[in-house]
VOPAGU-2260 file (C-alpha; in pm, 1 decimal, decimal comma):
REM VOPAGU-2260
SITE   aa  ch    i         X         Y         Z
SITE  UNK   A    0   -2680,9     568,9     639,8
SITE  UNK   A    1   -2423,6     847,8     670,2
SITE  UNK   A    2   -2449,2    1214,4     503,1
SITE  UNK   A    3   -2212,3    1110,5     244,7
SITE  UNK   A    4   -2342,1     783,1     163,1
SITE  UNK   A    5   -2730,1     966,4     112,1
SITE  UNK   A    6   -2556,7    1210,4     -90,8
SITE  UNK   A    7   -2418,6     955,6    -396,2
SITE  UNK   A    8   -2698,1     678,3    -300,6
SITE  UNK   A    9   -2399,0     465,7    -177,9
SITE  UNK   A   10   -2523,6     185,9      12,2
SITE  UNK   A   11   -2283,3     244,7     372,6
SITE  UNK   A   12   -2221,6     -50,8     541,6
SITE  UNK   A   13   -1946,0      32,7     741,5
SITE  UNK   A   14   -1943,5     373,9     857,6
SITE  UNK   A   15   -1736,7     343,3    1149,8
SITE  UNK   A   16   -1459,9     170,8     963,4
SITE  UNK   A   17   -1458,7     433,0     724,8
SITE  UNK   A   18   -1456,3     703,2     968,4
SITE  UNK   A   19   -1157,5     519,4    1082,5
SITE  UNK   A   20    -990,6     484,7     770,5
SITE  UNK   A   21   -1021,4     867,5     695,9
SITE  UNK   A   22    -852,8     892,7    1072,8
SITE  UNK   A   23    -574,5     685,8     990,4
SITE  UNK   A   24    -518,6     950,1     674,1
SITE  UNK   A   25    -558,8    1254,5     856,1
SITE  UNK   A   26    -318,1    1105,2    1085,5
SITE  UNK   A   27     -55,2    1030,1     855,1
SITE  UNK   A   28     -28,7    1361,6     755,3
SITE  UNK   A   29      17,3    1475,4    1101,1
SITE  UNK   A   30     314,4    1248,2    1176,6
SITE  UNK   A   31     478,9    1367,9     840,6
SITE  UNK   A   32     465,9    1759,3     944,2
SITE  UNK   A   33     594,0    1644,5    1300,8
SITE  UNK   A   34     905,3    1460,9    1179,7
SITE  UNK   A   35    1227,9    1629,8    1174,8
SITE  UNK   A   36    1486,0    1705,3    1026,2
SITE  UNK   A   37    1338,2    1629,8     664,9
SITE  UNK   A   38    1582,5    1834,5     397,4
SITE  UNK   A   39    1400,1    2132,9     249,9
SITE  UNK   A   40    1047,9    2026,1     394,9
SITE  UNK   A   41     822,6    2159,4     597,0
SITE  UNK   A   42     798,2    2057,2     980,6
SITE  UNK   A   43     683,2    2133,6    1367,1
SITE  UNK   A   44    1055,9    2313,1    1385,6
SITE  UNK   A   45    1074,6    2536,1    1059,8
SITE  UNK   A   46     922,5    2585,1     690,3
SITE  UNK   A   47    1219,1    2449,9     478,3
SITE  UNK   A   48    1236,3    2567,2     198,4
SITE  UNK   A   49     921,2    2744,8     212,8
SITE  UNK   A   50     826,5    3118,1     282,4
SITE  UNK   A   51     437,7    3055,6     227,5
SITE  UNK   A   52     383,0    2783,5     512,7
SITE  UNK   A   53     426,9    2626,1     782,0
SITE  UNK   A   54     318,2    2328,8    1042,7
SITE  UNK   A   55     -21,2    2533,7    1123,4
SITE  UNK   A   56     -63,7    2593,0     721,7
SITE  UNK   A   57     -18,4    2187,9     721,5
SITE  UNK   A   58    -207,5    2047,8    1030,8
SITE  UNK   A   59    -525,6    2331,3     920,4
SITE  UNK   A   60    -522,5    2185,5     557,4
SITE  UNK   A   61    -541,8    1790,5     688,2
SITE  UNK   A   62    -822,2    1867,1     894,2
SITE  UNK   A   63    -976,0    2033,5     612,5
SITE  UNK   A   64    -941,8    1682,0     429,8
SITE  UNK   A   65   -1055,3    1494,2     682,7
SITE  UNK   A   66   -1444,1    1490,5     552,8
SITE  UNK   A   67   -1292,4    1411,6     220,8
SITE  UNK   A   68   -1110,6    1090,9     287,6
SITE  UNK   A   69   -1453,4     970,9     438,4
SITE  UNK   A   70   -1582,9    1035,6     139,7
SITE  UNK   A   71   -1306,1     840,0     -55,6
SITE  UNK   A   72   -1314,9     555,9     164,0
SITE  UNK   A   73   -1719,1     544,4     160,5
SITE  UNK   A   74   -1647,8     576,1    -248,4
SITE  UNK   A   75   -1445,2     261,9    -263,0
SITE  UNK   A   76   -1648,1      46,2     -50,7
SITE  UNK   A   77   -1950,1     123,8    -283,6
SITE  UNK   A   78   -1693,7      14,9    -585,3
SITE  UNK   A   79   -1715,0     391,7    -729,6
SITE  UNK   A   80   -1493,3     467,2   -1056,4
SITE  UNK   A   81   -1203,4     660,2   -1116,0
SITE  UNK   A   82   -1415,9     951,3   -1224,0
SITE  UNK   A   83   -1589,9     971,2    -872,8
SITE  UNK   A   84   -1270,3     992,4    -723,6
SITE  UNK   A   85   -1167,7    1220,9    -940,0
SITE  UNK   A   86   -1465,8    1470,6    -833,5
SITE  UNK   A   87   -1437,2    1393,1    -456,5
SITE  UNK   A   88   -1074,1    1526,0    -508,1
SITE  UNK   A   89   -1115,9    1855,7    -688,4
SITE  UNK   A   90   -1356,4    1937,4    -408,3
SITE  UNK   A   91   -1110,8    1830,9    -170,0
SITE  UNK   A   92    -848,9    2029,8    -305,8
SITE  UNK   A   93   -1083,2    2368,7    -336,8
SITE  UNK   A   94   -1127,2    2297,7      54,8
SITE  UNK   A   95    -742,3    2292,4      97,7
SITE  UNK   A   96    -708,1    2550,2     -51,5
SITE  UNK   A   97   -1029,0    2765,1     178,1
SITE  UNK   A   98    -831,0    2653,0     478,6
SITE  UNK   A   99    -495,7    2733,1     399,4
SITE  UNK   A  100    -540,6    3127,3     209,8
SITE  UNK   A  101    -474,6    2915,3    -117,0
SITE  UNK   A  102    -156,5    2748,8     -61,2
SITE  UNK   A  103    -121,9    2403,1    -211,5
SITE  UNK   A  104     -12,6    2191,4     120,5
SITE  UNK   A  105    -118,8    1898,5      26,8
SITE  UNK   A  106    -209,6    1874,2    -366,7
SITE  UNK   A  107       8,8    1509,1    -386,0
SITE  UNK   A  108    -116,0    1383,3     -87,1
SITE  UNK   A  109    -474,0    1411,6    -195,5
SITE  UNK   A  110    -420,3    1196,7    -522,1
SITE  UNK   A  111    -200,0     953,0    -377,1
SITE  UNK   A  112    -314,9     919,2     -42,3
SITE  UNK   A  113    -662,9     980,6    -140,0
SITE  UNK   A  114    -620,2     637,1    -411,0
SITE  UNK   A  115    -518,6     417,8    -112,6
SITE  UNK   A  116    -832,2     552,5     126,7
SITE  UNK   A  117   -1052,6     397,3    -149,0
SITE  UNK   A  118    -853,3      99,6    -166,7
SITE  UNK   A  119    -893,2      63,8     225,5
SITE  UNK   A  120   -1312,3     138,4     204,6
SITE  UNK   A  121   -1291,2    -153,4    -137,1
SITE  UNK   A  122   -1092,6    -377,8     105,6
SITE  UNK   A  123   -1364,0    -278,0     382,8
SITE  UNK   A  124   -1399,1    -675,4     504,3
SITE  UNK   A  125   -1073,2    -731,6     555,8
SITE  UNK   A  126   -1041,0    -342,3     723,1
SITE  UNK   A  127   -1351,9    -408,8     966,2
SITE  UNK   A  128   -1162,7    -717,4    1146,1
SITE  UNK   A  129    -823,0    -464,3    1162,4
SITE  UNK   A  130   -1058,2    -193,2    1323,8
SITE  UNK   A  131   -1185,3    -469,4    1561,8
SITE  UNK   A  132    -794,5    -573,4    1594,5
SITE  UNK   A  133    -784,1    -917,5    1487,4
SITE  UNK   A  134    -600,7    -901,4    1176,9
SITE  UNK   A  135    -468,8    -617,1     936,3
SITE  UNK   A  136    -468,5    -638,5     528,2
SITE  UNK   A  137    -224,4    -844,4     336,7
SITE  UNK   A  138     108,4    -711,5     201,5
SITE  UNK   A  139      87,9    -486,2     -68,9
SITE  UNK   A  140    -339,6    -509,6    -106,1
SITE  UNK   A  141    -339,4    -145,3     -82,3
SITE  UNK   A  142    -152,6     -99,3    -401,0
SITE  UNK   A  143    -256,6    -383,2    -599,3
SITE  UNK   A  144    -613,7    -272,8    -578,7
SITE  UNK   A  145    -529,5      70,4    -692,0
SITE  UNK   A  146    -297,6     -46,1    -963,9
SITE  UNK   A  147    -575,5    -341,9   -1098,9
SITE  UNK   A  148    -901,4    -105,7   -1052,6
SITE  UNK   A  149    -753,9     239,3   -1126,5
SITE  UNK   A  150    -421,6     194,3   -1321,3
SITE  UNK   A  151    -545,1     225,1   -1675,5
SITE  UNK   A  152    -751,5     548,9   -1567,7
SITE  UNK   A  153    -508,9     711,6   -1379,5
SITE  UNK   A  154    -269,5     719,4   -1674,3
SITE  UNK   A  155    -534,5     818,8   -1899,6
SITE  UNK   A  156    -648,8    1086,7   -1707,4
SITE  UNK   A  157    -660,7    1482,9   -1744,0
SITE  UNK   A  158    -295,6    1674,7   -1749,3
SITE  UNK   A  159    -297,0    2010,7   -1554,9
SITE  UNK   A  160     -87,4    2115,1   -1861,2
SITE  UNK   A  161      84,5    2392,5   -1661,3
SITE  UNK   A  162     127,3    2226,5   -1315,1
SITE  UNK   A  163     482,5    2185,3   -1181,9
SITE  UNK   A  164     482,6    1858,0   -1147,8
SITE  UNK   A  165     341,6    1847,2   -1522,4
SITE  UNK   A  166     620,7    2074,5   -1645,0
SITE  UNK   A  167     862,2    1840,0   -1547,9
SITE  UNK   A  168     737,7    1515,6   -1612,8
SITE  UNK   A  169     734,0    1679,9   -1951,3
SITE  UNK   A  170    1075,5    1866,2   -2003,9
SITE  UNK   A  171    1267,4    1567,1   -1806,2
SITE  UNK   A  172    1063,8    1218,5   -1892,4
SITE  UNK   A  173     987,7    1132,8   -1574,9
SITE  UNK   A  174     632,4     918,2   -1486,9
SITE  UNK   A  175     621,3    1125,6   -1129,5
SITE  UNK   A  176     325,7    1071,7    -911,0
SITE  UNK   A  177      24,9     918,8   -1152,2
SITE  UNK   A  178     316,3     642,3   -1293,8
SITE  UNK   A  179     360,4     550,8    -913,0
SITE  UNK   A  180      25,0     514,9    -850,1
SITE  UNK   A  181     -55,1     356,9   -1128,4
SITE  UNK   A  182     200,2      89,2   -1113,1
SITE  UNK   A  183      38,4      37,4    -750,1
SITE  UNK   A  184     303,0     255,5    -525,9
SITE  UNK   A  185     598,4      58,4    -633,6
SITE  UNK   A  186     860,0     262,1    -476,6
SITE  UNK   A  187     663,3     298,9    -113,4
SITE  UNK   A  188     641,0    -101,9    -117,8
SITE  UNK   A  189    1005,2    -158,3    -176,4
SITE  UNK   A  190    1166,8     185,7     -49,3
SITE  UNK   A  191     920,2     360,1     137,8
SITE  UNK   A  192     814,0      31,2     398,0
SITE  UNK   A  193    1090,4    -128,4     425,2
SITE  UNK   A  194    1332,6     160,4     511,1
SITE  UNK   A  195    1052,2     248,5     782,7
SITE  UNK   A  196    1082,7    -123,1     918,4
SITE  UNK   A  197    1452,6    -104,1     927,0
SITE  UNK   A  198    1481,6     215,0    1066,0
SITE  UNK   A  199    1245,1      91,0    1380,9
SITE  UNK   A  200    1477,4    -247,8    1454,6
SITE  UNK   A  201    1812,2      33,2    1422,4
SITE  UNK   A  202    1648,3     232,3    1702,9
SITE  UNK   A  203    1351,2      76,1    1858,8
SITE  UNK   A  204    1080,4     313,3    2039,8
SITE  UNK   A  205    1215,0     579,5    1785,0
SITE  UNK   A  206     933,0     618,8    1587,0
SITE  UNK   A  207    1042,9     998,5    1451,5
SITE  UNK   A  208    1434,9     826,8    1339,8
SITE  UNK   A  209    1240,0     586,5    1179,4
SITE  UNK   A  210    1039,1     804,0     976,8
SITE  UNK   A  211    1363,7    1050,3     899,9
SITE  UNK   A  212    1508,6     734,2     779,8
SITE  UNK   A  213    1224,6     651,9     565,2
SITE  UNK   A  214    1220,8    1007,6     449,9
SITE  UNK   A  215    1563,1    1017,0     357,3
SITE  UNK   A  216    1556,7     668,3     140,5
SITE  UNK   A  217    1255,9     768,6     -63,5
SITE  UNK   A  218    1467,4    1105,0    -145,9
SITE  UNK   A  219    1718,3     899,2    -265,0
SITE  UNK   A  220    1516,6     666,0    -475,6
SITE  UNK   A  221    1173,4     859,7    -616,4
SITE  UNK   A  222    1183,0    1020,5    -904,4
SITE  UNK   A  223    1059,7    1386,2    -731,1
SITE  UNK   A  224     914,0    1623,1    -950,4
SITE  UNK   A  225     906,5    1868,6    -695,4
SITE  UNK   A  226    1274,1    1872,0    -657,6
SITE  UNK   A  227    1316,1    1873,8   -1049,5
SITE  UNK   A  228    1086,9    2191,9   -1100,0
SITE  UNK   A  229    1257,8    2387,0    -769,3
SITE  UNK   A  230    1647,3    2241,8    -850,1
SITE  UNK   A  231    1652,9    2155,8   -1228,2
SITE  UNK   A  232    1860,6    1816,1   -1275,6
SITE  UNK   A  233    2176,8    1979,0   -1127,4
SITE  UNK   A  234    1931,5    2015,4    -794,4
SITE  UNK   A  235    1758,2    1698,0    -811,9
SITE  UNK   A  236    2087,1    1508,3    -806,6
SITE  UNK   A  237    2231,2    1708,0    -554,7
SITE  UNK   A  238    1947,7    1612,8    -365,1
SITE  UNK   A  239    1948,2    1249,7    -403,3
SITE  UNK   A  240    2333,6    1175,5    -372,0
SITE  UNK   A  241    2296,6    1382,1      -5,7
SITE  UNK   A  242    2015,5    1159,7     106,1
SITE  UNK   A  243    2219,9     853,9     -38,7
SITE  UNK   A  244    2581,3     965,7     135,9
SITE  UNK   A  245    2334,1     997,6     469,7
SITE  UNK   A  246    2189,6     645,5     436,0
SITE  UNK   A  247    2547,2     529,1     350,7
SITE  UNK   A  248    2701,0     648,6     677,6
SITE  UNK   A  249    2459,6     471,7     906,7
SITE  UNK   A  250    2147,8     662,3     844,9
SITE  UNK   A  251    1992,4     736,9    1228,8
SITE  UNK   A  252    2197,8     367,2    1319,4
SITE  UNK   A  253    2468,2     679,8    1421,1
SITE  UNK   A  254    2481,4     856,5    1744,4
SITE  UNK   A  255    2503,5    1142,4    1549,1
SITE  UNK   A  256    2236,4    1154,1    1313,3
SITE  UNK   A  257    2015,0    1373,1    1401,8
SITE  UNK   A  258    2298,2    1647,1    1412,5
SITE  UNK   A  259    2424,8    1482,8     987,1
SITE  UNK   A  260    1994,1    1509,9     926,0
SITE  UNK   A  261    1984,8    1902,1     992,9
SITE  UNK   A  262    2297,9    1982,8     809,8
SITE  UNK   A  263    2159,9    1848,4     506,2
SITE  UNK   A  264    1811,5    1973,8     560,6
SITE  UNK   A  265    1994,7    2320,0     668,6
SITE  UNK   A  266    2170,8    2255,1     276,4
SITE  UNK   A  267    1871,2    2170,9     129,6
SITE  UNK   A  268    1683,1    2501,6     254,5
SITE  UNK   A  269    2001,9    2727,9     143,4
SITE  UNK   A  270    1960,7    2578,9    -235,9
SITE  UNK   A  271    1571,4    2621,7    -190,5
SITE  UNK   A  272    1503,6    2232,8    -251,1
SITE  UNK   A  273    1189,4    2070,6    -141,5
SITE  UNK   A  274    1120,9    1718,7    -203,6
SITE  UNK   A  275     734,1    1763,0    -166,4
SITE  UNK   A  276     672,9    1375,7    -378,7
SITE  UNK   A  277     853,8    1218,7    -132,3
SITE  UNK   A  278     695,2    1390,4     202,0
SITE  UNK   A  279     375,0    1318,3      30,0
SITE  UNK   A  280     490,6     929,3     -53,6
SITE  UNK   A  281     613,9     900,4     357,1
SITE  UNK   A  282     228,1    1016,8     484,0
SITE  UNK   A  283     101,0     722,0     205,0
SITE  UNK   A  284     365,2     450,0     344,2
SITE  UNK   A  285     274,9     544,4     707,0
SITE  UNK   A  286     -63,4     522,6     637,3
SITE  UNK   A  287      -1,9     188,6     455,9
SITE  UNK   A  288     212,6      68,2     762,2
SITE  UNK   A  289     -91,3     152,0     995,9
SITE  UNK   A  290    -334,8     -44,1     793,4
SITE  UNK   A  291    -144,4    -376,9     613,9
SITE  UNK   A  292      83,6    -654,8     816,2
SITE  UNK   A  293     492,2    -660,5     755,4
SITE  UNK   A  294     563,7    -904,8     475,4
Protein backbone atom coordinates (compact mmCIF):
# COMPACT_ATOMS: atom_id res chain seq x y z
CA UNK A 1 0.00 0.00 0.00
CA UNK A 2 1.44 3.38 -1.00
CA UNK A 3 2.21 6.47 1.47
CA UNK A 4 -0.83 8.13 0.31
CA UNK A 5 -3.16 5.36 0.32
CA UNK A 6 -1.94 4.56 4.39
CA UNK A 7 -2.46 8.10 4.94
CA UNK A 8 -6.59 8.29 4.13
CA UNK A 9 -6.96 4.31 4.76
CA UNK A 10 -7.63 4.09 0.95
CA UNK A 11 -7.49 0.64 -0.07
CA UNK A 12 -4.61 1.08 -3.33
CA UNK A 13 -5.01 -1.30 -5.80
CA UNK A 14 -3.34 0.15 -8.52
CA UNK A 15 -0.46 2.13 -7.63
CA UNK A 16 1.41 2.01 -10.69
CA UNK A 17 -1.50 3.14 -12.78
CA UNK A 18 -1.94 5.93 -10.63
CA UNK A 19 1.56 6.92 -10.60
CA UNK A 20 0.99 6.94 -14.24
CA UNK A 21 -1.99 8.88 -14.33
CA UNK A 22 -0.37 11.70 -12.15
CA UNK A 23 2.57 11.42 -15.05
CA UNK A 24 0.30 11.91 -17.76
CA UNK A 25 -0.84 15.34 -15.69
CA UNK A 26 2.42 16.56 -14.90
CA UNK A 27 3.06 16.03 -18.45
CA UNK A 28 0.37 17.94 -19.83
CA UNK A 29 1.41 20.83 -18.21
CA UNK A 30 4.78 20.58 -19.63
CA UNK A 31 3.65 20.43 -23.27
CA UNK A 32 1.36 23.55 -22.58
CA UNK A 33 4.44 25.84 -21.30
CA UNK A 34 6.48 24.41 -24.37
CA UNK A 35 3.98 25.42 -27.07
CA UNK A 36 4.41 28.54 -28.90
CA UNK A 37 3.25 31.17 -29.97
CA UNK A 38 0.12 31.16 -27.52
CA UNK A 39 -1.25 35.08 -27.41
CA UNK A 40 -0.48 36.69 -24.06
CA UNK A 41 0.63 33.29 -22.36
CA UNK A 42 3.36 32.13 -20.91
CA UNK A 43 5.92 29.78 -22.84
CA UNK A 44 9.66 28.15 -23.32
CA UNK A 45 10.26 31.55 -25.61
CA UNK A 46 8.86 34.50 -23.38
CA UNK A 47 6.38 35.37 -20.33
CA UNK A 48 3.45 36.99 -22.31
CA UNK A 49 1.82 39.00 -20.71
CA UNK A 50 3.42 38.34 -17.54
CA UNK A 51 6.25 40.16 -15.53
CA UNK A 52 6.04 37.63 -12.47
CA UNK A 53 6.89 34.28 -14.44
CA UNK A 54 8.11 32.38 -16.64
CA UNK A 55 8.69 28.63 -18.18
CA UNK A 56 11.03 27.76 -14.98
CA UNK A 57 8.18 29.48 -12.62
CA UNK A 58 5.81 26.88 -14.68
CA UNK A 59 7.80 23.58 -15.14
CA UNK A 60 9.00 24.13 -10.94
CA UNK A 61 5.23 24.52 -9.96
CA UNK A 62 4.08 21.10 -12.05
CA UNK A 63 6.60 19.19 -10.42
CA UNK A 64 5.50 20.55 -7.25
CA UNK A 65 1.98 18.97 -8.19
CA UNK A 66 3.13 15.99 -9.19
CA UNK A 67 2.65 14.17 -5.55
CA UNK A 68 -0.72 15.79 -5.62
CA UNK A 69 -2.27 14.33 -8.70
CA UNK A 70 -1.21 10.88 -7.15
CA UNK A 71 -3.07 11.72 -4.53
CA UNK A 72 -6.18 12.73 -6.68
CA UNK A 73 -6.00 9.81 -8.77
CA UNK A 74 -5.48 7.36 -5.60
CA UNK A 75 -8.72 9.58 -4.22
CA UNK A 76 -10.92 8.61 -7.08
CA UNK A 77 -10.12 5.06 -7.32
CA UNK A 78 -11.11 4.73 -3.57
CA UNK A 79 -14.56 6.64 -4.72
CA UNK A 80 -13.55 9.74 -2.33
CA UNK A 81 -16.11 12.84 -2.33
CA UNK A 82 -15.93 16.15 -3.55
CA UNK A 83 -14.83 17.38 -0.17
CA UNK A 84 -11.61 15.14 -0.26
CA UNK A 85 -10.77 16.60 -3.37
CA UNK A 86 -11.38 19.66 -2.26
CA UNK A 87 -8.65 19.25 0.67
CA UNK A 88 -6.08 17.42 -1.55
CA UNK A 89 -6.30 20.70 -3.64
CA UNK A 90 -5.82 23.49 -1.13
CA UNK A 91 -2.73 21.57 -0.12
CA UNK A 92 -1.77 21.34 -3.57
CA UNK A 93 -2.14 24.82 -4.21
CA UNK A 94 -0.11 25.96 -0.79
CA UNK A 95 2.72 23.69 -2.48
CA UNK A 96 2.45 25.75 -5.74
CA UNK A 97 2.66 28.36 -4.27
CA UNK A 98 6.22 27.10 -1.84
CA UNK A 99 7.71 26.32 -5.21
CA UNK A 100 7.02 29.17 -7.18
CA UNK A 101 7.79 32.43 -4.33
CA UNK A 102 3.84 32.58 -4.30
CA UNK A 103 2.87 33.06 -7.76
CA UNK A 104 -0.36 31.40 -8.82
CA UNK A 105 0.96 29.26 -12.05
CA UNK A 106 -1.30 26.92 -12.02
CA UNK A 107 -4.49 27.73 -9.66
CA UNK A 108 -7.05 26.51 -12.83
CA UNK A 109 -5.15 23.73 -13.69
CA UNK A 110 -5.33 22.23 -10.26
CA UNK A 111 -9.27 22.29 -10.14
CA UNK A 112 -9.82 21.30 -13.55
CA UNK A 113 -7.12 19.09 -14.26
CA UNK A 114 -7.04 17.85 -10.81
CA UNK A 115 -11.25 16.71 -11.39
CA UNK A 116 -10.23 14.61 -14.44
CA UNK A 117 -7.05 12.78 -12.45
CA UNK A 118 -9.83 11.45 -10.13
CA UNK A 119 -11.97 10.58 -12.88
CA UNK A 120 -8.93 8.58 -14.45
CA UNK A 121 -8.04 6.71 -10.72
CA UNK A 122 -12.50 6.09 -10.60
CA UNK A 123 -12.11 4.73 -14.19
CA UNK A 124 -8.89 2.77 -12.85
CA UNK A 125 -10.11 -0.72 -14.78
CA UNK A 126 -10.50 0.60 -17.82
CA UNK A 127 -6.99 2.91 -17.19
CA UNK A 128 -4.93 -0.34 -16.08
CA UNK A 129 -5.51 -2.10 -19.67
CA UNK A 130 -4.46 1.63 -21.37
CA UNK A 131 -1.26 1.54 -19.08
CA UNK A 132 -0.70 -2.08 -20.29
CA UNK A 133 -1.62 -0.64 -23.97
CA UNK A 134 -4.46 -2.60 -25.02
CA UNK A 135 -7.16 -0.21 -25.03
CA UNK A 136 -7.69 3.52 -23.82
CA UNK A 137 -11.12 4.94 -22.10
CA UNK A 138 -14.20 5.66 -24.05
CA UNK A 139 -15.05 9.09 -25.53
CA UNK A 140 -15.93 11.61 -23.23
CA UNK A 141 -15.71 9.07 -19.77
CA UNK A 142 -13.45 11.56 -18.35
CA UNK A 143 -16.05 14.22 -18.23
CA UNK A 144 -19.11 12.36 -17.72
CA UNK A 145 -17.78 10.95 -14.52
CA UNK A 146 -16.87 14.32 -13.24
CA UNK A 147 -20.09 15.91 -14.37
CA UNK A 148 -22.44 12.69 -12.80
CA UNK A 149 -20.23 12.27 -9.44
CA UNK A 150 -19.09 15.87 -8.83
CA UNK A 151 -21.43 18.26 -10.79
CA UNK A 152 -23.93 19.12 -8.12
CA UNK A 153 -20.91 19.78 -5.60
CA UNK A 154 -18.83 21.64 -7.67
CA UNK A 155 -21.53 24.24 -8.23
CA UNK A 156 -22.39 24.25 -4.72
CA UNK A 157 -19.14 24.73 -3.54
CA UNK A 158 -17.17 27.61 -1.62
CA UNK A 159 -16.68 31.15 -3.69
CA UNK A 160 -13.20 32.77 -3.13
CA UNK A 161 -15.40 35.93 -3.00
CA UNK A 162 -12.47 38.14 -4.08
CA UNK A 163 -10.68 35.88 -6.65
CA UNK A 164 -10.37 37.17 -10.23
CA UNK A 165 -11.95 34.72 -11.75
CA UNK A 166 -14.83 35.26 -9.02
CA UNK A 167 -14.96 38.99 -9.74
CA UNK A 168 -15.87 38.38 -13.06
CA UNK A 169 -18.05 35.60 -13.15
CA UNK A 170 -19.85 38.05 -10.93
CA UNK A 171 -19.73 41.59 -12.63
CA UNK A 172 -20.12 39.84 -16.28
CA UNK A 173 -22.49 36.50 -15.74
CA UNK A 174 -20.29 34.21 -16.90
CA UNK A 175 -20.26 30.26 -15.38
CA UNK A 176 -16.17 30.28 -16.00
CA UNK A 177 -14.26 27.31 -14.85
CA UNK A 178 -16.62 25.38 -12.04
CA UNK A 179 -19.78 25.69 -14.88
CA UNK A 180 -17.29 23.83 -17.30
CA UNK A 181 -16.47 21.35 -15.07
CA UNK A 182 -19.50 20.83 -13.87
CA UNK A 183 -21.28 20.39 -17.08
CA UNK A 184 -18.39 17.66 -17.63
CA UNK A 185 -15.74 19.90 -19.80
CA UNK A 186 -18.18 20.67 -22.49
CA UNK A 187 -16.15 23.05 -24.41
CA UNK A 188 -12.71 20.75 -24.30
CA UNK A 189 -14.98 17.79 -25.78
CA UNK A 190 -16.33 19.77 -28.65
CA UNK A 191 -13.60 22.67 -29.05
CA UNK A 192 -10.72 21.73 -27.19
CA UNK A 193 -10.32 17.76 -28.88
CA UNK A 194 -11.42 18.16 -31.86
CA UNK A 195 -9.46 21.31 -32.95
CA UNK A 196 -6.33 19.23 -31.56
CA UNK A 197 -7.39 16.25 -33.96
CA UNK A 198 -7.77 18.53 -36.85
CA UNK A 199 -4.88 20.43 -36.36
CA UNK A 200 -2.68 16.94 -36.40
CA UNK A 201 -4.36 15.63 -39.99
CA UNK A 202 -3.53 19.72 -41.32
CA UNK A 203 0.12 19.08 -40.43
CA UNK A 204 0.94 15.61 -39.42
CA UNK A 205 4.16 15.00 -37.08
CA UNK A 206 3.41 18.66 -35.90
CA UNK A 207 2.46 18.04 -32.63
CA UNK A 208 3.35 21.90 -31.31
CA UNK A 209 0.88 23.43 -34.64
CA UNK A 210 -1.49 21.20 -33.39
CA UNK A 211 -1.59 22.33 -29.99
CA UNK A 212 -1.31 26.29 -31.19
CA UNK A 213 -4.29 25.37 -33.13
CA UNK A 214 -6.06 23.94 -30.27
CA UNK A 215 -4.97 26.88 -28.24
CA UNK A 216 -6.19 29.33 -30.51
CA UNK A 217 -9.91 27.66 -30.96
CA UNK A 218 -10.54 27.38 -27.25
CA UNK A 219 -9.62 31.33 -27.15
CA UNK A 220 -12.13 31.82 -29.47
CA UNK A 221 -14.85 29.79 -27.92
CA UNK A 222 -14.37 29.67 -23.77
CA UNK A 223 -15.80 31.98 -21.89
CA UNK A 224 -12.14 33.18 -20.15
CA UNK A 225 -12.34 34.84 -17.03
CA UNK A 226 -8.88 35.55 -17.07
CA UNK A 227 -9.11 37.60 -20.14
CA UNK A 228 -12.33 39.38 -18.73
CA UNK A 229 -10.59 40.47 -15.35
CA UNK A 230 -7.07 41.59 -17.35
CA UNK A 231 -9.13 43.17 -20.69
CA UNK A 232 -12.69 44.05 -19.42
CA UNK A 233 -15.32 43.06 -22.28
CA UNK A 234 -13.67 45.51 -24.76
CA UNK A 235 -10.40 43.03 -24.14
CA UNK A 236 -12.08 39.82 -24.02
CA UNK A 237 -13.61 40.40 -27.45
CA UNK A 238 -10.66 41.69 -28.87
CA UNK A 239 -9.24 38.61 -27.86
CA UNK A 240 -11.61 36.19 -29.21
CA UNK A 241 -12.36 37.82 -32.72
CA UNK A 242 -8.17 37.65 -33.18
CA UNK A 243 -8.10 33.98 -32.38
CA UNK A 244 -11.32 33.58 -34.64
CA UNK A 245 -9.82 35.84 -37.81
CA UNK A 246 -6.56 33.31 -37.20
CA UNK A 247 -8.61 30.09 -37.38
CA UNK A 248 -10.51 31.71 -40.32
CA UNK A 249 -7.42 32.20 -42.49
CA UNK A 250 -6.20 28.64 -42.33
CA UNK A 251 -5.14 28.39 -38.79
CA UNK A 252 -1.38 26.52 -38.94
CA UNK A 253 -3.06 24.76 -42.52
CA UNK A 254 -0.87 28.18 -43.80
CA UNK A 255 2.73 28.26 -44.60
CA UNK A 256 2.74 31.17 -42.71
CA UNK A 257 1.30 30.59 -39.50
CA UNK A 258 3.60 30.49 -37.22
CA UNK A 259 4.81 34.06 -38.36
CA UNK A 260 0.24 35.29 -38.17
CA UNK A 261 0.56 33.17 -34.37
CA UNK A 262 3.34 35.64 -32.95
CA UNK A 263 1.84 38.77 -34.28
CA UNK A 264 -1.17 38.17 -32.41
CA UNK A 265 0.51 36.79 -29.36
CA UNK A 266 3.07 39.91 -29.84
CA UNK A 267 -0.74 42.01 -29.77
CA UNK A 268 -1.95 40.21 -27.10
CA UNK A 269 1.22 40.96 -24.78
CA UNK A 270 1.12 44.87 -25.86
CA UNK A 271 -2.73 45.04 -24.48
CA UNK A 272 -1.53 42.87 -21.42
CA UNK A 273 -4.12 39.94 -22.24
CA UNK A 274 -3.68 36.52 -20.92
CA UNK A 275 -6.07 33.86 -21.58
CA UNK A 276 -4.93 31.74 -18.49
CA UNK A 277 -8.76 29.46 -18.69
CA UNK A 278 -7.93 28.46 -21.87
CA UNK A 279 -4.01 27.45 -21.37
CA UNK A 280 -5.32 25.71 -18.38
CA UNK A 281 -8.38 23.96 -20.55
CA UNK A 282 -5.41 22.90 -23.47
CA UNK A 283 -3.14 20.96 -20.49
CA UNK A 284 -6.87 19.19 -19.48
CA UNK A 285 -7.69 18.29 -23.33
CA UNK A 286 -4.08 17.02 -23.83
CA UNK A 287 -4.26 15.14 -20.93
CA UNK A 288 -7.72 13.84 -22.01
CA UNK A 289 -6.25 13.07 -25.57
CA UNK A 290 -3.42 10.96 -23.85
CA UNK A 291 -5.80 8.92 -21.84
CA UNK A 292 -9.43 8.38 -23.95
CA UNK A 293 -9.72 6.97 -27.82
CA UNK A 294 -10.86 9.58 -30.81
CA UNK A 295 -14.62 9.35 -31.17
Amino acid sequence: MSALAQRHGWDDRAPLIVSEIARLAVEALRLEVDTYPKPGLVSHVDSGSHADMNAGTFRASARALAPFFDELACAGAAGAGMSALRRIGIEAETAMRQATGGVNTHRGAIFGLGLLTSAAGALSSAARAFAAGTCRLRPGALGRHVRDHHGAAILAGPIMLHAPGAVARRRYGVGGAPAEAAAGFPTLYAVGLPALHRARQRRPGDEEAARVEACFTLIAELEDTNLLHRGGEAGYAFARASAAAFLADGGVARTDWRARAEAIHHDFVARRLSPGGSADLLAMTLFVDALEASP
